[in-house]
C-alpha positions as CSV (number, residue, x, y, z in Angstrom):
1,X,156.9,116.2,72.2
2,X,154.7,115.0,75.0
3,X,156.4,113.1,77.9
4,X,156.3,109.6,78.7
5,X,154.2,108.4,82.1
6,X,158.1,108.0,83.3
7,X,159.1,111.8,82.7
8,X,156.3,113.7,83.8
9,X,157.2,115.9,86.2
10,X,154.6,115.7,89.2
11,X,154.0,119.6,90.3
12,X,153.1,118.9,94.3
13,X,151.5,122.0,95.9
14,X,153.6,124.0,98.6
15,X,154.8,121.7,100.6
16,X,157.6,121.0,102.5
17,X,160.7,119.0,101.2
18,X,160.3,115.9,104.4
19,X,156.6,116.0,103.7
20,X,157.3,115.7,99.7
21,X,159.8,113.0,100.3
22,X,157.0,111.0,103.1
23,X,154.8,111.0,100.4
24,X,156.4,109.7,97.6
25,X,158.4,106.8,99.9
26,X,156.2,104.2,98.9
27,X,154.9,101.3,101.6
28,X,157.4,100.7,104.3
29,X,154.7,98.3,106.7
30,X,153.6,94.6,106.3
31,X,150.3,93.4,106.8
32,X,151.7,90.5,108.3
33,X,151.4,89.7,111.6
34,X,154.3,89.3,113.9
35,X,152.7,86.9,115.8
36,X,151.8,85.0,113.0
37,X,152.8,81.7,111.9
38,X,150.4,80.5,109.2
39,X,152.8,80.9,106.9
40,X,154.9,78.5,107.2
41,X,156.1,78.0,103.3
42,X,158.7,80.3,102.0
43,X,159.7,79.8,97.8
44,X,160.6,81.5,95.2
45,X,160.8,85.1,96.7
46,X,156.9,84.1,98.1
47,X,155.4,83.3,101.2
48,X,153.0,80.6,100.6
49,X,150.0,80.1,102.8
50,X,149.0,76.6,103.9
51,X,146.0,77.2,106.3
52,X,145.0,76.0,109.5
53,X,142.2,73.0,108.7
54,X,142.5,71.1,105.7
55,X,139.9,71.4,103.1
56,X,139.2,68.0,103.2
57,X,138.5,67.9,106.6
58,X,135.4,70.4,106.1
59,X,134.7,68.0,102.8
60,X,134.1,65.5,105.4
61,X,132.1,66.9,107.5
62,X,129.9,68.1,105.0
63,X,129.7,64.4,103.8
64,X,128.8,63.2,107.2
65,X,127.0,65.7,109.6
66,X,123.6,66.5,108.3
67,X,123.2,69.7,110.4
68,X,126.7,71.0,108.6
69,X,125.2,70.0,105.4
70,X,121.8,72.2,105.8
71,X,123.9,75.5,107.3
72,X,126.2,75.2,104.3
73,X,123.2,75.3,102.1
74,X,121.5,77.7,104.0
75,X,124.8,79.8,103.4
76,X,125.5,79.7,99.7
77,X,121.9,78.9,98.2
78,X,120.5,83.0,98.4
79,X,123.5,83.7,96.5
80,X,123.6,80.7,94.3
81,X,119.8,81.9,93.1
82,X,120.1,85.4,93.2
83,X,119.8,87.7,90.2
84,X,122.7,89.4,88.5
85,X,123.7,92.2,85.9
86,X,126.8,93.6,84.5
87,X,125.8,97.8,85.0
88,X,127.3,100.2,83.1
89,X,129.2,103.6,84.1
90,X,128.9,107.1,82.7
91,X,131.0,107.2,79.3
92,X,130.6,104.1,78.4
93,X,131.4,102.7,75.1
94,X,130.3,99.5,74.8
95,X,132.4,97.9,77.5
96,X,129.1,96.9,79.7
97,X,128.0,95.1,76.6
98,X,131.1,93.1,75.8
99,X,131.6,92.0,79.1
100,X,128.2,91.1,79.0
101,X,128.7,88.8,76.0
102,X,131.8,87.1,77.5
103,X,130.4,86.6,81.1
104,X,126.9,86.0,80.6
105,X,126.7,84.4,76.9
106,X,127.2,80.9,75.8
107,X,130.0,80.0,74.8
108,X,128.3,79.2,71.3
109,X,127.7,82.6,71.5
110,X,131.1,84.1,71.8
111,X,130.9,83.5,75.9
112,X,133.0,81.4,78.5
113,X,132.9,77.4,78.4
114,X,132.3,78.0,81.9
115,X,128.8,79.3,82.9
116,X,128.4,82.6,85.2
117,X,126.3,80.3,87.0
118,X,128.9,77.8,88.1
119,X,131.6,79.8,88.9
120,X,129.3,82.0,91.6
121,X,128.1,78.7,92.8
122,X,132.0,77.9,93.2
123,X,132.8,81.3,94.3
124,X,130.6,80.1,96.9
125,X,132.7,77.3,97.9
126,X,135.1,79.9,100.0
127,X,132.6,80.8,102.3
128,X,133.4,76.7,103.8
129,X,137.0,76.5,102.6
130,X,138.2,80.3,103.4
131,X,139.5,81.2,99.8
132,X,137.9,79.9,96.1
133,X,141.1,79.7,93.6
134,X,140.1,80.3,89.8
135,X,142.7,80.1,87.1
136,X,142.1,82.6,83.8
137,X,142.5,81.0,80.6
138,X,142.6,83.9,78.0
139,X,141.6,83.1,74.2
140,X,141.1,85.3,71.2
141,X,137.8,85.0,70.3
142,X,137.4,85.1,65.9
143,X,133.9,86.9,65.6
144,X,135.8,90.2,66.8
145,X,139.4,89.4,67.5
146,X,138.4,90.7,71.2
147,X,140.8,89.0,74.1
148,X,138.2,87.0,75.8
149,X,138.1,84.7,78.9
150,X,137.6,81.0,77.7
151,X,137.7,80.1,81.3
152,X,137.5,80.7,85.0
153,X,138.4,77.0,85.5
154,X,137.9,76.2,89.3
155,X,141.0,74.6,91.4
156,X,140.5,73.0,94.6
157,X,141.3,74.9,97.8
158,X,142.4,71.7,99.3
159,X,145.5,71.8,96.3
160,X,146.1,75.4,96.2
161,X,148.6,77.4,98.1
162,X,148.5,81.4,97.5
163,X,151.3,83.3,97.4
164,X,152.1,86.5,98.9
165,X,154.9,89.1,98.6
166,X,156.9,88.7,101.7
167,X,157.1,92.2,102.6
168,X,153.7,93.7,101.5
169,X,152.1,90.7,101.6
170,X,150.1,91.6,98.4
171,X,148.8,88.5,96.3
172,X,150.8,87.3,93.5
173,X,149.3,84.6,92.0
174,X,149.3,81.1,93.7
175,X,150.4,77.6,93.4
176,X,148.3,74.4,93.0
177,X,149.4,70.5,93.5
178,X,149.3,68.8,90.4
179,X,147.0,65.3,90.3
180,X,149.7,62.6,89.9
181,X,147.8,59.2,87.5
182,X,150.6,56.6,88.0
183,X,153.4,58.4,89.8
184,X,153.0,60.6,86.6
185,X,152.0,64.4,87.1
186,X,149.1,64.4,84.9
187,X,149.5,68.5,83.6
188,X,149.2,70.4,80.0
189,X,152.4,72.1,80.6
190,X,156.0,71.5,82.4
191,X,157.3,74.6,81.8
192,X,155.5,76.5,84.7
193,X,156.5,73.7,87.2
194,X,159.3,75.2,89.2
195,X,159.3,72.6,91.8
196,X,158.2,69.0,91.1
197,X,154.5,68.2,91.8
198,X,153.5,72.2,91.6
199,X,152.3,74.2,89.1
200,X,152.5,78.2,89.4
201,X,149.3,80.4,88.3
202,X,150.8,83.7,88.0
203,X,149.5,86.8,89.3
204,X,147.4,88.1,86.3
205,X,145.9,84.6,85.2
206,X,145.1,84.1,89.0
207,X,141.9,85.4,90.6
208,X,141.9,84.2,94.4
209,X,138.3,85.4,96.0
210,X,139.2,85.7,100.2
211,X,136.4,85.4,102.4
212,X,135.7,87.2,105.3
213,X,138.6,90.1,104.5
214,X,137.1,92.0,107.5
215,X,138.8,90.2,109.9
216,X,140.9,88.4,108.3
217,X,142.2,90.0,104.8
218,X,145.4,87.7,104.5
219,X,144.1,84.1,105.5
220,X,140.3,84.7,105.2
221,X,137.7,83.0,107.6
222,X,135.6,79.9,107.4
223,X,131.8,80.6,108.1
224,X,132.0,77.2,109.5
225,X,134.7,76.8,111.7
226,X,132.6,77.1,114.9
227,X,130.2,74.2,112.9
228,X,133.4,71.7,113.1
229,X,134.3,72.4,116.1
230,X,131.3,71.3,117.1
231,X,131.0,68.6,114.8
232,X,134.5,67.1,116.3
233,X,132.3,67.2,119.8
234,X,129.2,65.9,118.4
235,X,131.2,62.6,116.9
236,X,133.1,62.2,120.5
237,X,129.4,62.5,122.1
238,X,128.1,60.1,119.8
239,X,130.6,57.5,120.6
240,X,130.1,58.0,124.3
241,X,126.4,57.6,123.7
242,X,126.4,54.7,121.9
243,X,128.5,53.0,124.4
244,X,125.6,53.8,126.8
245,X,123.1,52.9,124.5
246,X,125.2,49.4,124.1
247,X,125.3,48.6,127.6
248,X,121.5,49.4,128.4
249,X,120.7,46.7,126.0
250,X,122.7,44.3,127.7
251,X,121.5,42.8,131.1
252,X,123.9,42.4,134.1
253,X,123.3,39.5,136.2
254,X,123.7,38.7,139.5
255,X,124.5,35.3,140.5
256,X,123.7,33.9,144.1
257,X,125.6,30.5,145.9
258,X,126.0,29.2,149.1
259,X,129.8,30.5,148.8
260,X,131.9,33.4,146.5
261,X,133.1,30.4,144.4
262,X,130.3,28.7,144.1
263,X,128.9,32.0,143.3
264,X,131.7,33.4,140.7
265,X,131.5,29.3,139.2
266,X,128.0,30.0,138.6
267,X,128.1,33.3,137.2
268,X,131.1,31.8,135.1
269,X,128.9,29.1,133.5
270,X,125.7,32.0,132.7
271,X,128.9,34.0,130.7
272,X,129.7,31.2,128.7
273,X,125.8,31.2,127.0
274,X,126.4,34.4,125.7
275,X,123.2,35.2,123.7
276,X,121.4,31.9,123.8
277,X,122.5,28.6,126.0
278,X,121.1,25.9,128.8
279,X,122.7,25.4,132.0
280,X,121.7,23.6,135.5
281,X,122.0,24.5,139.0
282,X,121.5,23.2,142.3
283,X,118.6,24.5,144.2
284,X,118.8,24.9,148.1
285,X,115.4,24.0,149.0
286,X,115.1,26.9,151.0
287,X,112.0,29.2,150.6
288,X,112.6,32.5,148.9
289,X,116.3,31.6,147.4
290,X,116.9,32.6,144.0
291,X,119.6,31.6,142.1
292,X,120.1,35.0,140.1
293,X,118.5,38.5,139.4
294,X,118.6,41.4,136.6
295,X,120.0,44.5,137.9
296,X,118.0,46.9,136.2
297,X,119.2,50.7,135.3
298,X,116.7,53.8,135.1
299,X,117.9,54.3,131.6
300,X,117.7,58.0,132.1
301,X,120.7,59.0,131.0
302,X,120.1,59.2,127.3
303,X,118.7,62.8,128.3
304,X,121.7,64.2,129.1
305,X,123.4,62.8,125.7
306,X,120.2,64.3,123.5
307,X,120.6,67.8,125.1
308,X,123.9,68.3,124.8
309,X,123.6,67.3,121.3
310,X,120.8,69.7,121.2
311,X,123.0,72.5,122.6
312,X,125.8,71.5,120.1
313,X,123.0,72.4,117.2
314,X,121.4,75.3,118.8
315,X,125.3,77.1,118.6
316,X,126.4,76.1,115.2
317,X,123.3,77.6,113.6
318,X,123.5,80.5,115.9
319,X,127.4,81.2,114.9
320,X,126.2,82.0,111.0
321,X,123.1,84.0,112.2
322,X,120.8,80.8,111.3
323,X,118.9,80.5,114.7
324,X,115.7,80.2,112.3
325,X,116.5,76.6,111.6
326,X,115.9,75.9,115.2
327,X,112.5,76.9,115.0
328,X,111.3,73.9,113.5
329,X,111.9,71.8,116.1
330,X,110.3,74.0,118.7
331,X,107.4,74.0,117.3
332,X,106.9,70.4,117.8
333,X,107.3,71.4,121.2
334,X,104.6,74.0,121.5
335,X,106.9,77.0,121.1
336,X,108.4,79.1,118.6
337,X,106.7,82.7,117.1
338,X,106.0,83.5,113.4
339,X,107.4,86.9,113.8
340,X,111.0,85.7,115.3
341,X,111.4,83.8,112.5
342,X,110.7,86.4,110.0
343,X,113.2,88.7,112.0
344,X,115.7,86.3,112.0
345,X,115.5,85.0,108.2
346,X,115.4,89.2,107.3
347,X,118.4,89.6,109.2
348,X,120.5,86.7,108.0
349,X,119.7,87.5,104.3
350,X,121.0,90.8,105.1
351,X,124.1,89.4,106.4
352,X,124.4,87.2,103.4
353,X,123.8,90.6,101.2
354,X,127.2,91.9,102.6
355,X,128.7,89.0,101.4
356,X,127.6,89.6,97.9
357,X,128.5,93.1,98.3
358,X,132.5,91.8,98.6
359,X,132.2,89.2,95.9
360,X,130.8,92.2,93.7
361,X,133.8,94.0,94.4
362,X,136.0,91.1,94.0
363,X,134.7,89.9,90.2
364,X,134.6,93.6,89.1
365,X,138.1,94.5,90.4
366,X,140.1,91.3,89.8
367,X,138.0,89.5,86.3
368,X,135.9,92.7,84.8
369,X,138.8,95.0,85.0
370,X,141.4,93.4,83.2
371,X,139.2,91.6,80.2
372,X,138.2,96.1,80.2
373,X,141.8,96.9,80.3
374,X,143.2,94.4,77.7
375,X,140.6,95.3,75.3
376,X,139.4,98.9,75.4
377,X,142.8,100.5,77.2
378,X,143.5,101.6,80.8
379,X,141.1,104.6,80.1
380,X,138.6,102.7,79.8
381,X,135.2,103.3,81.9
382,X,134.9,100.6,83.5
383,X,131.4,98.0,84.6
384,X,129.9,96.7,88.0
385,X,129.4,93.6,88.6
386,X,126.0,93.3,90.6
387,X,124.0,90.9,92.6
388,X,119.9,91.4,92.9
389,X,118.7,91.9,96.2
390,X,118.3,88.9,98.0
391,X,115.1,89.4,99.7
392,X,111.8,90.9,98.3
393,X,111.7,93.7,100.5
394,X,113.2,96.3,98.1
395,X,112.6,94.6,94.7
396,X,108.8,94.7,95.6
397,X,109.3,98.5,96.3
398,X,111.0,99.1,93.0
399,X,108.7,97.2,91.2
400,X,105.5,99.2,92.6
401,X,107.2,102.2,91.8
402,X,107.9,101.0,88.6
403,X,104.2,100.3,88.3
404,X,103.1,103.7,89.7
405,X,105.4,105.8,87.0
406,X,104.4,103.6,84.2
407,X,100.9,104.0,84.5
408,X,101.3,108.0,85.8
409,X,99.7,110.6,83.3
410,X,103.0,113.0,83.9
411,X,105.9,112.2,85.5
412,X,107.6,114.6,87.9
413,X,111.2,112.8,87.9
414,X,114.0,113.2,85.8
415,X,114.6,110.9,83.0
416,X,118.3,109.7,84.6
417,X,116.4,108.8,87.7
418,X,113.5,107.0,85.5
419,X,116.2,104.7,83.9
420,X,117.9,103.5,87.0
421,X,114.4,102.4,88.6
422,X,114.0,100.6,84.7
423,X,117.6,98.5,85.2
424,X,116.7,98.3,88.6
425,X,113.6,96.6,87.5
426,X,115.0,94.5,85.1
427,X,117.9,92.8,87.5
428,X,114.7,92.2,90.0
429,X,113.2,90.6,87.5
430,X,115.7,88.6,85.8
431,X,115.4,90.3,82.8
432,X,118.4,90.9,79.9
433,X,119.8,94.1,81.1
434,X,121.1,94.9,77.8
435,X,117.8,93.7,75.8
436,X,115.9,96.3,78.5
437,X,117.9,99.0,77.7
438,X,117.9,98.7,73.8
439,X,114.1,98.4,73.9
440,X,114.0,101.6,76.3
441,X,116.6,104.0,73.9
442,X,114.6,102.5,70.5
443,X,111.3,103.5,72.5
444,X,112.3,106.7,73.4
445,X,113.8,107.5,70.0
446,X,110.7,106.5,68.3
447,X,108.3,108.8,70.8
448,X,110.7,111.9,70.5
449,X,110.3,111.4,66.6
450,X,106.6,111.9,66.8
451,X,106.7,114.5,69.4
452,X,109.0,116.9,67.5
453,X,106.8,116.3,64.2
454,X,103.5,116.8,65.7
455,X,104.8,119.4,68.8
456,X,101.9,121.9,69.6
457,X,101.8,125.5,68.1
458,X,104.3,127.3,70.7
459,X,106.5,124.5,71.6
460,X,110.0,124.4,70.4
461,X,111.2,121.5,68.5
462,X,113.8,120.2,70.9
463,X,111.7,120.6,74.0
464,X,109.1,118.4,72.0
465,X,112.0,115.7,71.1
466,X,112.4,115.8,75.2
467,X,109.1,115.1,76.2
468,X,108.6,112.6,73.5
469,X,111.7,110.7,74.8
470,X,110.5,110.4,78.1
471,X,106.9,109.7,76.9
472,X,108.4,106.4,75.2
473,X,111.1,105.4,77.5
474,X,107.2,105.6,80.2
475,X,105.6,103.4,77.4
476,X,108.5,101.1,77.0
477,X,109.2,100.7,80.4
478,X,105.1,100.2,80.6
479,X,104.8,96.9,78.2
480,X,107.9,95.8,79.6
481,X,106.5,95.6,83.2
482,X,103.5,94.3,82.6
483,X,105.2,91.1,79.9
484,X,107.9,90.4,82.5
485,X,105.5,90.5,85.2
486,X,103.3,87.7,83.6
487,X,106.1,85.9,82.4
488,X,108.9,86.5,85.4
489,X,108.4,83.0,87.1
490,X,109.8,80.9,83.9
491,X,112.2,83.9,83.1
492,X,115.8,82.6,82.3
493,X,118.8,83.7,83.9
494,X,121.0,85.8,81.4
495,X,123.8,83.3,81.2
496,X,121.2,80.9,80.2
497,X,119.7,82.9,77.2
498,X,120.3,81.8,73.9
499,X,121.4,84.6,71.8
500,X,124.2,85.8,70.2
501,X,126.2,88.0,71.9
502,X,126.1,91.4,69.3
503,X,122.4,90.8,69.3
504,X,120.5,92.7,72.4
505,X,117.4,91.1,72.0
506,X,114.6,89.4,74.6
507,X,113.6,85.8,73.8
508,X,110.4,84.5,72.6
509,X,108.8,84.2,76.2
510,X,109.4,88.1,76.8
511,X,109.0,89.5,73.3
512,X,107.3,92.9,73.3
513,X,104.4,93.2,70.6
């Protein structure tokens, strides 16, 4: 009778007893800091994490500065637009193609009421507010029976709190202020509230996305942090300026009299017209007398207010790699260069491709892995979650080499190689990943069919089936290039296809004839 996971008996190589012992200890550190006091909230066996700047205070910001507003969208839009595909691993069984039809289907089609494309777009969100908090409603869908997600409902980062183990400091779900209609808490469910006003998301219906885990893998980081900083400057240097600006457009008088009171008396009665008014004084007789004058100002210190708002500008866009945004302005100046600009924008989309690199990681690990796990079974092979390239630099390279092999009279590559450059291809192109490849195995069937039956005196069957494979997956991958190509400006995202989800098949607009 075969052991259970709990009685196997682990044979470890020749080692010493102390080093077996080390090993097999478990964690004994903290990733907490000592000097840290973020976390100020301690309930329930959890340390809960309150932040440093309120959400709402970046909510404001993005309301009322215009330049916080543009580097925000500078930030999230690449990723917002950019392609994705759910990729398949060696051995497996259909579990690309039922994530597929969870993630990236309509809901009318057996897929989430929330679309893939809202909840990167909120995924987004954590890039301003340091962490984007998802709760995982689980349903049972009827077409299969399959364990399905009918949600990744967004929660506000402003009224979540995430909770860590308070030795290990590993995530364990996180907690989320209730909205309160009436003095009432307005909430599905009182069983989960352990403390009035709070409901708890546990652990494995919980998927917290933390950005910036680099440098700061417990509380994240805000991408504009160093933007409100500046933007609590800009509004005290706005206020200062239009108190300038305020008393430049008022005129100071100076009142003249044969004596200081007669003088202050007159200046008294010129005060009391405010903006409009008649009043009479004595004249002296004497030649060149006046009885007041304007002191007028240079009005040159407005300068000094417009550059250091200027300056303020010039560093928020440089703190997120966004100096480009800059250049506009100089060029009304006379200055600027083409070729900076195209540096600058190539290396920030680069910087914004590591982003997507963690958030790829993120929804495989922690929303891929366990809809896999729950239906298919820890063994399992597992998908990746990928983003497209977000600049045209290597999609154009793919597709010309796409181009080159479809339209070579042999090809010199294996067929492995062949079919990544295909799926490669289709994500560029925002093709149905799973359409492609059914097109590509039904092609290549077909071709290795005709092959082996009309296979050249000589030739062995099976060598004939191989040829003929890689003949048709070539043609396939031919008509496909040259329909999507035509047709890739109006070409739907995958979410956004209607289909069903068993049904691998490309719409009207890309149909292959």
């Amino acid at each position: 009778m075969a052991d259970s996971p709990a009685q196997k008996v682990v044979a470890f190589p020749n080692l010493k007893p102390g080093v077996k012992r080390a090993i097999m200890s478990g964690e004994v550190g903290s990733s907490f800091d000592a000097g840290e006091r973020m976390f100020a909230g301690y309930s329930d066996n959890a340390v809960l994490d309150y932040g440093t700047y309120n959400a709402r205070d970046y909510e404001v910001m993005l309301r009322k500065d215009g330049q916080a507003a543009a580097i925000e969208a500078v930030l999230t839009l690449p990723i917002r637009q950019a392609s994705r595909a759910i990729e398949a691993t060696r051995d497996d069984h259909g579990e690309a193609e039922f994530c597929r039809s969870v993630l990236m289907t309509p809901h009318t089609g057996g897929g989430m009421k929330t679309p893939l494309q809202d909840v990167i777009g909120q995924l987004t969100s954590a890039q301003t507010f340091r962490k984007a908090y998802f709760e995982k409603v689980f349903d049972v869908r009827d077409s299969d029976g399959k364990i399905v997600y009918e949600k990744l409902a967004f929660r506000p980062a402003a009224t979540c709190e995430q909770k860590r183990d308070p030795q290990t400091a590993a995530p364990i779900g996180f907690r989320q202020q209730v909205w309160m209609f009436g003095g009432e808490p307005m909430t599905a469910s009182t069983a989960r509230q352990k403390y009035p006003g709070y409901v708890e998301i546990d652990q494995v219906r919980s998927f917290v996305y933390v950005n910036g885990k680099h440098r700061q893998p417990l509380l994240g980081t805000s991408e504009l942090e160093l933007t409100y900083t500046c933007y609590l400057t800009k509004l005290k240097l706005l206020f200062l300026w239009f108190q300038y600006l305020e008393a430049q457009s008022l005129p100071k008088v100076i009142v003249y009299g044969q004596s200081q009171p007669q003088a202050n008396e007159r200046a008294d009665d010129v005060a009391s017209m405010r903006a409009s008014g008649i009043v009479g004084f004595e004249r002296t007789g004497q030649p060149g007398d006046k009885t007041f004058d304007i002191l007028e100002s240079a009005g040159k210190g407005a300068d000094q207010f417009n550059s250091a708002l200027s300056f303020l500008e010039t560093w928020q866009t440089s703190s997120v790699l966004a100096g480009f945004m800059g250049l506009s302005s100089l060029a009304s100046l006379g200055r600027g260069s083409l070729a900076l600009s195209q540096d600058q924008s190539a290396f920030f989309l680069k910087s914004r491709q590591a982003v997507t690199a963690e958030m790829e990681v993120a929804i495989t690990h922690d929303v891929i892995a366990p809809l896999v796990t729950l239906n298919f079974g820890p063994g399992a092979a597992y998908p990746a979650f990928k983003f497209g390239q977000l600049t045209d630099e290597s999609d154009a390279a793919v597709v010309g080499l796409f181009q080159a092999m479809s339209v070579a009279p042999a090809l010199q590559v294996p067929a492995g190689i062949f079919d990544i450059i295909i799926e490669r291809t289709a994500t560029a192109l925002n093709l149905d990943q799973g359409a492609v490849e059914q097109i590509v195995k039904e092609a290549a069937a077909q071709r290795a069919v005709q092959a082996t039956a009309t296979a050249p005196p000589g030739v062995p069957p099976a060598a004939a089936a191989g040829i003929g494979q890689l003949a048709g997956a070539a043609d396939a991958a031919a008509r496909i290039y040259k329909k999507a190509l035509k047709d890739s400006s109006n070409a739907p995202l995958p979410e956004n296809m209607s289909q069903p989800f068993d049904v691998p098949n490309l719409s009207s607009s890309t149909q292959l004839h």
